[in-house]
N, C-alpha and C positions, 0 to 999 in steps of 0.2 A: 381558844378554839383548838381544837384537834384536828390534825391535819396526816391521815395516814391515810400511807399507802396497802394494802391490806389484799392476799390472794386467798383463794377456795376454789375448788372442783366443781365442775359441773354436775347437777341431776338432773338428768332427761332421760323421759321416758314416754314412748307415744304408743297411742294404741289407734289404727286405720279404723274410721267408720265407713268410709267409701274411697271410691278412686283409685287411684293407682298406685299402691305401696311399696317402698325399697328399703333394704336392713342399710342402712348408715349409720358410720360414727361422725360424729362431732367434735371437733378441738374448737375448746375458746381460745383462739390466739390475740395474749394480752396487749403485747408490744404494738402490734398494727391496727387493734381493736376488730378483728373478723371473727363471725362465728363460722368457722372451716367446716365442709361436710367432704365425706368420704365415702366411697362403696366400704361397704365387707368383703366382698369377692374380691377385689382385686385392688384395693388398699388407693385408688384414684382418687384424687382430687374431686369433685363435681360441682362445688360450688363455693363460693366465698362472700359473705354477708356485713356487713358494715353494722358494728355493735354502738354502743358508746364508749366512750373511754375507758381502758382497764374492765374489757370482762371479765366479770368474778365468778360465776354463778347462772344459772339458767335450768326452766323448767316446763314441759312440753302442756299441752292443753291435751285430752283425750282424745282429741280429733284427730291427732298427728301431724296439726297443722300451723300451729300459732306456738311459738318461744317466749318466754319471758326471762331476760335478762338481767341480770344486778351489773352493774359497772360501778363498779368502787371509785372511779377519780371524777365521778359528776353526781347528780341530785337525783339523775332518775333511771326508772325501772327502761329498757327497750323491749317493744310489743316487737316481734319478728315473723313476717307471714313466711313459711319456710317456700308454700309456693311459687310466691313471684320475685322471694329472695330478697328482699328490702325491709327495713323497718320501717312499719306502717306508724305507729305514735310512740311516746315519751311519758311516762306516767311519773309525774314531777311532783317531789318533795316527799320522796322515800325514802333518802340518805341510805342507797341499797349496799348491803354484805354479800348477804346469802338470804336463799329462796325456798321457800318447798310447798309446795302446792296440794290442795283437799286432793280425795281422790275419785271426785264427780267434775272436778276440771272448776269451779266457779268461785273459788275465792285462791289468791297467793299469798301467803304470809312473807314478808320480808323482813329480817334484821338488820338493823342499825348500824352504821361502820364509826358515826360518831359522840350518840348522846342516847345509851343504856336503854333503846325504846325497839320498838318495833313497830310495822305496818302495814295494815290488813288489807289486800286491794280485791275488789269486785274485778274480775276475769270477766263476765259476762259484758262489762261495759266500760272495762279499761281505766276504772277511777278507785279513790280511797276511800276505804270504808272509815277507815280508823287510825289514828296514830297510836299508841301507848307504852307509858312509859314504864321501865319495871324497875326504877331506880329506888335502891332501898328494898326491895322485894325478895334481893335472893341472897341475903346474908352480907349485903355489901353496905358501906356506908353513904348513908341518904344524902350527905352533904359533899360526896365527893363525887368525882367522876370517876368509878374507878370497876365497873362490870363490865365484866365482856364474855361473849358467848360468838359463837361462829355456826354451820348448817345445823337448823329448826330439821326437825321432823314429825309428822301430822300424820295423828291416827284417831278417825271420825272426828270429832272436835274437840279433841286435845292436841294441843304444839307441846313438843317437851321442846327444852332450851338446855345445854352443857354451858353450865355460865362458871366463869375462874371460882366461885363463889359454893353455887349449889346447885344442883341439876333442878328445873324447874318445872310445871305443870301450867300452860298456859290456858285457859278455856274459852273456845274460839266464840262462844255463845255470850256469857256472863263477861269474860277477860278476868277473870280472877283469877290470881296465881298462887301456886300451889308448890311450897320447896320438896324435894322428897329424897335427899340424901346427907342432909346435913354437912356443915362445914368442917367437918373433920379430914376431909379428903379435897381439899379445894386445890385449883390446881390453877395453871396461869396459863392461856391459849389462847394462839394467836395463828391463823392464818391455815388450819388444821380441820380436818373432816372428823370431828370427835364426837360424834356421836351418829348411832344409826337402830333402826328399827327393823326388827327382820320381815322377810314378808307376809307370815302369818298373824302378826300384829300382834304376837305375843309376846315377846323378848326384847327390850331396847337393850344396848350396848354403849356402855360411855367410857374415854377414855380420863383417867384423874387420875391424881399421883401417886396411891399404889398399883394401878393398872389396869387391867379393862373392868367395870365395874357391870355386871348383869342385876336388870331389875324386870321384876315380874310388872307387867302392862296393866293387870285387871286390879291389883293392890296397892301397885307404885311402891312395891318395899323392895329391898333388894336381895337379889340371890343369893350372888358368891362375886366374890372379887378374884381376879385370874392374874396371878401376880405376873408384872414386866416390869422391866428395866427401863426401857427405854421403849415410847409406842409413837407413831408420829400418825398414824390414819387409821381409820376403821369402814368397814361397809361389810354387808349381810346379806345374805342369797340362800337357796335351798343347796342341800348337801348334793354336788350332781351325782352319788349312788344311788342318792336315797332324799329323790324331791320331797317327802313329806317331814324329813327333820330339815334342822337350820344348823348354820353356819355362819362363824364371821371369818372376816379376812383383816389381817391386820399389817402391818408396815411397823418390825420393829429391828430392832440392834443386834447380830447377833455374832456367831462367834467369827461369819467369815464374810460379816459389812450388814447391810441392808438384806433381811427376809421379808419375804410373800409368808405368811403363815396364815394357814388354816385351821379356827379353834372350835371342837363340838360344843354346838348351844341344845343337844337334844339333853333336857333333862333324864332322860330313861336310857342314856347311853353309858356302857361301862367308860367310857374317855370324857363322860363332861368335862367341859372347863379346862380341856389339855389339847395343849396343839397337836394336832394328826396329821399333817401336811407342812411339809416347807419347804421352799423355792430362794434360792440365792437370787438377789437379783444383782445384775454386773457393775463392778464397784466401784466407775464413776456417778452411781446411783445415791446421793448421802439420806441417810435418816432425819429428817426432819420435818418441819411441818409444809412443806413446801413439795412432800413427796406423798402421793396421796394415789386410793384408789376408787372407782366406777364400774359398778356389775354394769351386764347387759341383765336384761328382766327377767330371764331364766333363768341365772345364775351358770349358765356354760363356758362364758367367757368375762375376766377380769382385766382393765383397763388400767394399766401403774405408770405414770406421769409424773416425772421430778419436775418443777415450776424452777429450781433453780438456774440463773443466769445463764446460760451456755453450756447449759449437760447436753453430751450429745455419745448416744441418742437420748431420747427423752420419754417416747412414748414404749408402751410392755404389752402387750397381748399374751395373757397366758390363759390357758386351757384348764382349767379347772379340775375335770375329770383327772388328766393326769401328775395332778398336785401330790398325789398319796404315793401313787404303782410308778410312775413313773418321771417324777422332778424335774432330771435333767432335759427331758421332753416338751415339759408344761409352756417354755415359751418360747410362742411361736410365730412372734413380729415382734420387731425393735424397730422404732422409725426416729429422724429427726423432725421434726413436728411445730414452725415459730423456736423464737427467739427465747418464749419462754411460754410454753400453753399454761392454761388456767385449767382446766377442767376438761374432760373428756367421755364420752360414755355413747352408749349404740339403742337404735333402736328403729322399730316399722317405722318412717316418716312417710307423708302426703308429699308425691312429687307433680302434681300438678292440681291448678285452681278447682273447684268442685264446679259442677258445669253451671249452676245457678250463680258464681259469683260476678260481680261486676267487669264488663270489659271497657275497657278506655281508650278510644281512638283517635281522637282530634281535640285541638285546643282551637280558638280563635282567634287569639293572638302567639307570636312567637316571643315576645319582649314586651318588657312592662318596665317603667320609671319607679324606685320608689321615694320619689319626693311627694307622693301625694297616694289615696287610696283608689285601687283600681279594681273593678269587675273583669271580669273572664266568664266566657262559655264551654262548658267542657260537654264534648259529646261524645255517643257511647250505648252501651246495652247498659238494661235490666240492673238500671239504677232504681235504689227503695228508698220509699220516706223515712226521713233520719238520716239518709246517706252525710259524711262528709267529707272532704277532700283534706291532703295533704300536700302541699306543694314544696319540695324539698326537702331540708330541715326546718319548717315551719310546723309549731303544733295543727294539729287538724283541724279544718274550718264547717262549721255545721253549710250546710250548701241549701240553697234553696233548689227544691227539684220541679224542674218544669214538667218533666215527662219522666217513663223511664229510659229515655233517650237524652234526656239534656239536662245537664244543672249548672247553675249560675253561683261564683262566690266571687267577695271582695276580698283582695286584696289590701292587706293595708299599712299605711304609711311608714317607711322605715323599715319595710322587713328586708332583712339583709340581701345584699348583693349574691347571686350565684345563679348555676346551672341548676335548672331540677328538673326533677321526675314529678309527673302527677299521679297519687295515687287515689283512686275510690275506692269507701270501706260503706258496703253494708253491714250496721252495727246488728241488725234482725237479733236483737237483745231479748224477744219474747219467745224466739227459737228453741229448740233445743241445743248443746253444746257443740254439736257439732256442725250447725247452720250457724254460728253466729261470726263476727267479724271478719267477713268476706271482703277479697282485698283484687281488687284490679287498677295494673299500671301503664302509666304510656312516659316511656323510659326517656330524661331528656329533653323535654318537651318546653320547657319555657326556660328564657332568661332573662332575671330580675337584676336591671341595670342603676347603678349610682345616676344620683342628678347631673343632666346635666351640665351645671356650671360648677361643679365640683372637681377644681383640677387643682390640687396640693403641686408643692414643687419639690417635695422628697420622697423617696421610695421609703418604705416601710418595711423593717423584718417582723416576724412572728413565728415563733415557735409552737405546734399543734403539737402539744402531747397526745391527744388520742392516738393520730396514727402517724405518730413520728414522723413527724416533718419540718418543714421550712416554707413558709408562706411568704411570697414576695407581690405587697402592694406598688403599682407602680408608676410613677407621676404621670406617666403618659396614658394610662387604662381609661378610657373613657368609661366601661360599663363598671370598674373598680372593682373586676373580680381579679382576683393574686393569684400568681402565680405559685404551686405547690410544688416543691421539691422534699424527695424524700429523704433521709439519713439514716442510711443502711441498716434499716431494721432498727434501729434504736428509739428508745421512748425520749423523748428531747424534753432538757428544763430550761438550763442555763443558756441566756443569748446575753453577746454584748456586740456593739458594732465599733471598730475601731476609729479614732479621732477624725481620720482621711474620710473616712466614710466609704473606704474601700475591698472591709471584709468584715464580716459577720462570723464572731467564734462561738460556736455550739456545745454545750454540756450534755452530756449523757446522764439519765439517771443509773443506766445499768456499770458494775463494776466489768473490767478495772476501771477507774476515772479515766476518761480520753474528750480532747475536744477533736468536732471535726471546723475545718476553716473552709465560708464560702466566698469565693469570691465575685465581686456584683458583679464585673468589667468582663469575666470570659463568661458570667451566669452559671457556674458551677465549684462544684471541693475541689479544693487542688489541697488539702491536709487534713490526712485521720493520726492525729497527736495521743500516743496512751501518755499520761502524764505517770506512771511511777512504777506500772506494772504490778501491783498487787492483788493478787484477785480479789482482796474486801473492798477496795478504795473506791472511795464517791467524793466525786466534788459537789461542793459547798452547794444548796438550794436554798433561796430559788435563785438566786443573784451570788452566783461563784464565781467570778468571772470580770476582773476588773483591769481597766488601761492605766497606765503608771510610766514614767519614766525609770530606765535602770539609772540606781545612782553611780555605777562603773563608770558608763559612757553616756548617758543621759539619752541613750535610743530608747526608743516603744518597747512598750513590755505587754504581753496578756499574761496579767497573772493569775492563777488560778487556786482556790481552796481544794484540798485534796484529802483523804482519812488515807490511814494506811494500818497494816495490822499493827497496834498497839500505839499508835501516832496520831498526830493531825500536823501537817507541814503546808508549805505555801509553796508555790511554785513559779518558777518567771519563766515565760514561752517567748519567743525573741519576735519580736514584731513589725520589726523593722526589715521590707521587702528587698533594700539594697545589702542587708549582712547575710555573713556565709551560714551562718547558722538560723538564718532564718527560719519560723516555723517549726522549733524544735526548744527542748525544755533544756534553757542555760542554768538556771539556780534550783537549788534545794533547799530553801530555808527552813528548820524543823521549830517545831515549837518544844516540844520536849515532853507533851500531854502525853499520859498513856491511859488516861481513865479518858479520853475523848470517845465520841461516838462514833459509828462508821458511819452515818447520815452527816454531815459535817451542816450550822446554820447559812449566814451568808457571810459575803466577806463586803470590806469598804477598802480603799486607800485614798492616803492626800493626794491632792494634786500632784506635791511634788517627788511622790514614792517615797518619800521618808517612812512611812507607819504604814500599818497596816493593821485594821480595825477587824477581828473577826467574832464572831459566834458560833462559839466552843460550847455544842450541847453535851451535854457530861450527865450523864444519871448515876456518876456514883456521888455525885455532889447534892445533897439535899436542896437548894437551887434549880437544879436539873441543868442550868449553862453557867457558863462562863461568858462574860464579856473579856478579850485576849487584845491587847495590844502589842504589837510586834515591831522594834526597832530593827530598818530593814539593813541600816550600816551594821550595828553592833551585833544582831541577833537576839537581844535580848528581849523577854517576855516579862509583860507585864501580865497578870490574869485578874480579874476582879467578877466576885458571883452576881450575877443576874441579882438578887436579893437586895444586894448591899444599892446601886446603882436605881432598883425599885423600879425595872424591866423583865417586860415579857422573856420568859428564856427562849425562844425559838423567835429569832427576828427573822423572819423571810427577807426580805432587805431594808438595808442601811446606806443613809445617803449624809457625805460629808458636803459642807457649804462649800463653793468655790474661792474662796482664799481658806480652806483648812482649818479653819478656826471653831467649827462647832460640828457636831454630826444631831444627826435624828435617828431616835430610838424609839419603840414602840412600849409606850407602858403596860402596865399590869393589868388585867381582865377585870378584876372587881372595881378600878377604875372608872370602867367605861371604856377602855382602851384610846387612852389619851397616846400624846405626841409627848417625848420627852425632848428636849433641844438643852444638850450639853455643851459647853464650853470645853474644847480639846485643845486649847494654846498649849497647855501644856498633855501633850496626848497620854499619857502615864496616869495620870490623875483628874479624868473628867469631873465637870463641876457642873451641878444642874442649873441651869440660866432660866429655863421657865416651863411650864408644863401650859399643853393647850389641847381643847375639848375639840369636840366636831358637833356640842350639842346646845344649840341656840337655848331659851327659854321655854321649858315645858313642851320639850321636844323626845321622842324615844331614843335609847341611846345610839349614838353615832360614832361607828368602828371608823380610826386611823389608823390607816396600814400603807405600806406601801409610799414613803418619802419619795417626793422629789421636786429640787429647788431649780427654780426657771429663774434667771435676773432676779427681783425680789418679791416672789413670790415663793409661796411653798403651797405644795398639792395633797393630797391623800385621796385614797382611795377605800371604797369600803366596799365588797364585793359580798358581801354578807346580803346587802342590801340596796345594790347598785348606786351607790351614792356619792358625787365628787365633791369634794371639801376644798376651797382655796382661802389662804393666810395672806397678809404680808408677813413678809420676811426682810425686817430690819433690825438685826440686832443692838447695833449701836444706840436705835431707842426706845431699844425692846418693847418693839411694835410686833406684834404676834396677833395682829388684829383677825377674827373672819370675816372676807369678804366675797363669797360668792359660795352658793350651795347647788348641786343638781343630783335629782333622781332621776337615771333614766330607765324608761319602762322597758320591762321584760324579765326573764329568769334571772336567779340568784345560786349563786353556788357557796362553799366555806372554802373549799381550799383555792393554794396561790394562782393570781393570777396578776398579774405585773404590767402596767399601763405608764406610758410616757408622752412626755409634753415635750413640743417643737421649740429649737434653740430659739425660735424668736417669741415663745409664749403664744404662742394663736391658737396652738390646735391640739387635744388632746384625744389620745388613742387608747380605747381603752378595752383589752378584750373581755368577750361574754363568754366563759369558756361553756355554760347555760346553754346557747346558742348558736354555738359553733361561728361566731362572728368577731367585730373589733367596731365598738362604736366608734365615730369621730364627733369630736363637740367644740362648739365655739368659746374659746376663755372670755373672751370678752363681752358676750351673750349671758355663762354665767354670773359673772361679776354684776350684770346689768338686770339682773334676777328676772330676762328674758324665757321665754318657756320654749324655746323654740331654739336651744342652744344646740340641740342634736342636729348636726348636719346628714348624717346619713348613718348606716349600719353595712357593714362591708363581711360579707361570707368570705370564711377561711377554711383550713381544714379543719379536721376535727378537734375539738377540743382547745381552742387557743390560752396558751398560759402566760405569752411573755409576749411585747410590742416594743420594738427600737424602733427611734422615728432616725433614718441614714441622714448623716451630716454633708456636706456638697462636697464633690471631691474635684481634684484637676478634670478628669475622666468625665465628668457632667460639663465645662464648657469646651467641651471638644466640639 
């Protein structure tokens, strides 16, 4: 499976049919997951909106009222009413990129982030029209996974596509696709605004590797090619002398860093095809695809936003008109803007509900149980038949409507623990576009509590990637909602809880590699640890982050995987709360890799800090990784290829057995993606001991991911498909038996997410990052092929990727 992380720019563009209009821009801020709004007058703040994970993308309805979001680190599209400020639904099983929308407001086309397809969604009523796939369609090979394309653009019912391969012709009616630049010019893109349509709808613009490539729209044949060096974005407006010709903007190399350039697309102009305009822009600014730009709809003003890590500032306002007469002029805001925005851009939006839409004022209950299914009365205005409710982060419930005063829905069993908002949406689908999904809320309003007799005796960590946090479930929570702590701004992967059970070390996806240290006993960081200071370096995902004894002095170690430019090293954080150097990086171990990657896989070690097991993704290596064994006395490196070993090269984690004697690996995809279980006596030279399936008899196939050994059992997890797998785990008489399976119900996502099982084997935690939740399930329930193994579903922050079940420390029998 493919598992990226992947950014784009936002297009948003609204056009007021009623109510009350204001010119805002929009920042998608990735890191916290908010879609930020702002004046244009006076550059305020005015609103902040809760997206899904990693906003990539976003694209306005003609109402000027309803957002559609792509979030690259989950499954689905986010509907965003901009008037009442909340995400009203989840249009699930998009695997969204990037977006771009017809221009009657009723269907969104989305691109794929992991498997070469795209997909058509019905705007009118918030569902999928269509998947499709374009694999093998655009000069790429049918048998691999190996197209990629980034922002669609839609002109009447044609989508063109900028795919590494061939520019493409999608036909939104038929779906047949149409190549129209041949592969002579193919180029490799990734995370980059490469393609744009001007807005007379005559001109597309593509960037490919001799340079910007113009093709006429009524022929599909191509212009001229406008040679560059180096182009990292593109976007197209009218010329502001001369509205009736066209222009592109581009972001390319030039002699004194990163240019704003302005190139004539009027064919009847003596300067076609030559830059007329150009803007330095300030040269913590770098060229690349991660540096992108957003007309406002007139084309007067240009929006230039570097996505990279800690540019500051980040956001560009330049003034178009004076791109030619007068450059040094042209910009005329610079703002810091998030940790790292995604996309930006302006336009008339709706700042308040349309007066026919639903109002929601009362619930009749304040708190509900979900150990079983429960009704609610919500009441209220000028509810319509069809209405349904959303209650939280739960998808939207059809609602039975008594009146247009009152509607009734069930609750039902298991839906996770949390605070929520009630929202009512009149979907009024037979409307025109700009009567339809009408949204009223009553902010707050209910809290959906754990069973119960549902009282664990460990606190729980969890790591919310969407909006970088730290969730703490807590033995004493009766209603089991966790507590969120945030980590300054940063997109969180890597948790590990130390052996005490008395701190919690945090991994950052953003470089330079740093963990922060929380700790349980004061409830807050007492350590923001950079491990190496380089500005490429990331630690190891999703599991970087391992406890070890030093062989020095045999104290705690957090040691962590770490990339550095031209490196990959390991590193020892001193762990140990009684030494002076506590909380600070004592060792450097290198490996001596310099084809490593800067994504670094995960890391493992023995018990007794001897070795250290990592995954060395390597893409100069025909393998793609490295399996790396590292002698932590001698230094010395062992490397052997993912190939040879006949493993997955990107192991998300790696789990050694407790006496050190075997590790689990994840095998190879045309497998089935089986469990490999090597024999590591001698750590240098693993030897395969047995391979084991997740898939009974005449069963579909069942992903193993995610090792971990309790006493003698071994777990996996398959999050593909929500599904837990239990083994014995008896080497000695190579007992790999299965004995226990569960599905539990709800969304599914592809990338990591990392679930752990209680030292005494009873209880496993398993986040939904789908769901913004963390199931809990009874082991002994599944082993007993029980149906009823789910004990409850527990609301977290957004997005949860990682679950440590805290070990007892002194500080718990105080």
């Amino acid at each position: 499976m493919s598992r990226i992380l992947i950014s784009v720019a936002l297009l948003l563009a609204t056009v007021s049919t009623w109510g009350q209009t204001s010119q805002r821009y929009i920042v998608l801020d990735g890191p916290s997951s908010q879609a930020r709004v702002f004046n244009v007058s006076d550059n305020a703040e005015v609103a902040s909106i809760r997206t899904g994970a990693l906003p990539n993308a976003a694209v306005i309805s003609p109402n000027g009222r309803l957002a559609f979001v792509a979030n690259a680190n989950v499954e689905y599209v986010s509907v965003i009413d901009l008037t009442i400020q909340a995400e009203i639904a989840r249009i699930r099983n998009s695997d969204p990129l990037q977006l771009a929308m017809t221009a009657d407001g009723s269907k969104v086309l989305v691109t794929h982030i992991n498997d070469e397809g795209i997909t058509l969604i019905d705007a009118r009523n918030l569902s999928v029209i269509r998947r499709v796939s374009l694999n093998g369609l655009a000069g790429d090979d049918p048998n691999a996974e190996d197209l990629n394309f980034n922002n669609p653009v839609i002109l009447g019912d044609k989508a063109y596509l900028n795919t590494n391969f061939d520019i493409v012709v999608l036909d939104l009616s038929t779906f047949a696709v149409t190549p129209i630049s041949g592969p002579d010019d193919s180029f490799f893109f990734q995370n980059a605004e490469n393609l744009a349509l001007t807005p007379d709808g005559k001109t597309l613009a593509a960037i490919r590797s001799g340079g910007l490539v113009l093709i006429n729209t009524t022929t599909n044949s191509k212009i001229l090619t406008i040679p560059f060096a180096s182009l990292a974005s593109v976007a197209a407006g009218p010329n502001p002398s001369n509205p009736a010709k066209m222009v592109a903007y581009v972001i390319n190399s030039g002699t004194n860093g990163a240019e704003f350039s302005m190139v004539d697309l009027a064919p009847d102009s003596p300067t076609f095809g030559n830059v007329i305009g150009e803007v330095s822009l300030p040269p913590q600014v770098p060229v690349s695809s991660l540096t992108m730009i957003s007309m406002n709809p007139d084309g007067t003003r240009a929006y230039v936003f570097s996505s990279t890590p800690r540019s500051t500032p980040n956001v560009f306002v330049i003034d178009t008109s004076a791109v030619i007469p007068h450059p040094e002029a042209a910009m005329v805001h610079q703002s810091t803007i998030s940790l790292q925005p995604r996309g930006i851009t302006i336009g008339a939006t709706q700042i308040r509900p349309p007066a026919t839409a639903p109002v929601v004022t009362d619930v009749n209950r304040s708190e509900v149980k979900n150990d079983s299914a429960t009704s609610i009365k919500i009441s209220g205005a000028q509810f319509q038949p069809g209405a349904n409710v959303r209650i939280g982060t739960l998808d939207p419930i059809a609602a039975e409507v008594v009146s247009a005063r009152e509607l009734r829905v069930t609750i039902a069993a298991n839906a996770p623990s949390q605070n929520a908002s009630i929202i009512v949406t009149n979907p009024n689908t037979a409307q025109n576009v700009g009567l339809q999904q009408q949204s009223g809320i009553l902010r707050n309003a209910l809290t959906i509590s754990g069973p119960e007799n549902f009282k664990p005796d460990r606190q729980v960590g969890i790591v919310t990637l969407g909006d970088a946090g730290f969730s703490i479930i807590k033995d004493s929570n009766r209603d089991a909602i966790p507590t969120e702590i945030p980590v300054d701004g940063k997109r969180t992967i890597a948790l590990a809880i130390s052996p005490d059970g008395n701190r919690a070390y945090i991994g950052s996806v953003f470089p330079p590699a740093s963990v922060d240290v929380f700790n349980f006993k004061t409830n807050s960081f007492e350590a923001h640890i950079i491990v190496n200071g380089d500005s490429v370096s990331s630690i190891g995902q999703a599991r970087g982050i391992a406890f070890a004894p030093r062989l020095t002095n045999g104290k705690l170690a957090a040691y962590v995987l770490a990339s550095k430019s031209g490196g990959l090293d390991l590193y020892a954080i001193d762990a140990d709360p009684s030494s002076p150097t506590f909380n600070t990086v004592v060792d450097d171990i290198p490996t001596n890799i310099a084809t490593a990657a800067t994504k670094p896989g995960s890391l493992a070690m023995t018990p007794d800090g001897r070795f250290a097991f990592i995954d060395e993704l390597d893409f100069v290596s025909a393998a793609g990784a490295n399996f790396v064994v590292l002698n932590i006395a001698t230094h010395a490196v062992t490397s052997i290829g993912a190939d040879v070993l006949n493993i997955n090269p990107f192991q998300l984690t790696m789990e050694v057995s407790p006496d050190g004697k075997f590790i689990i690996l994840e095998g190879p995809l045309p497998q089935g993606d089986p469990f490999g279980i090597y024999d590591v006596s001698n750590p240098t030279a693993p030897a395969l001991a047995a391979t084991i399936h997740g898939n009974p008899p005449n069963t579909p196939v069942i992903i193993l991911e995610f090792p971990r050994i309790v006493g003698n059992r071994l777990f996996a997890f398959d999050i593909d498909h929500n599904i837990v797998t239990i083994f014995n785990f008896n080497p000695a008489a190579s007992d790999f038996s299965l004995i226990g399976q569960f599905n539990l119900p709800g969304a599914v996502g592809v990338l990591a997410a990392v679930a752990d099982v209680s030292s005494d084997g009873k209880l496993i935690y398993m986040p939904l990052r789908e769901e913004d939740s963390v199931a809990v399930m009874d082991v002994e329930k599944i082993i007993q092929h029980d149906p009823t193994a789910l004990i409850t579903k527990i609301g977290t922050g957004l997005t949860p990727v990682y679950a440590v079940i805290r070990a007892a420390s002194a500080d718990d029998a105080e």
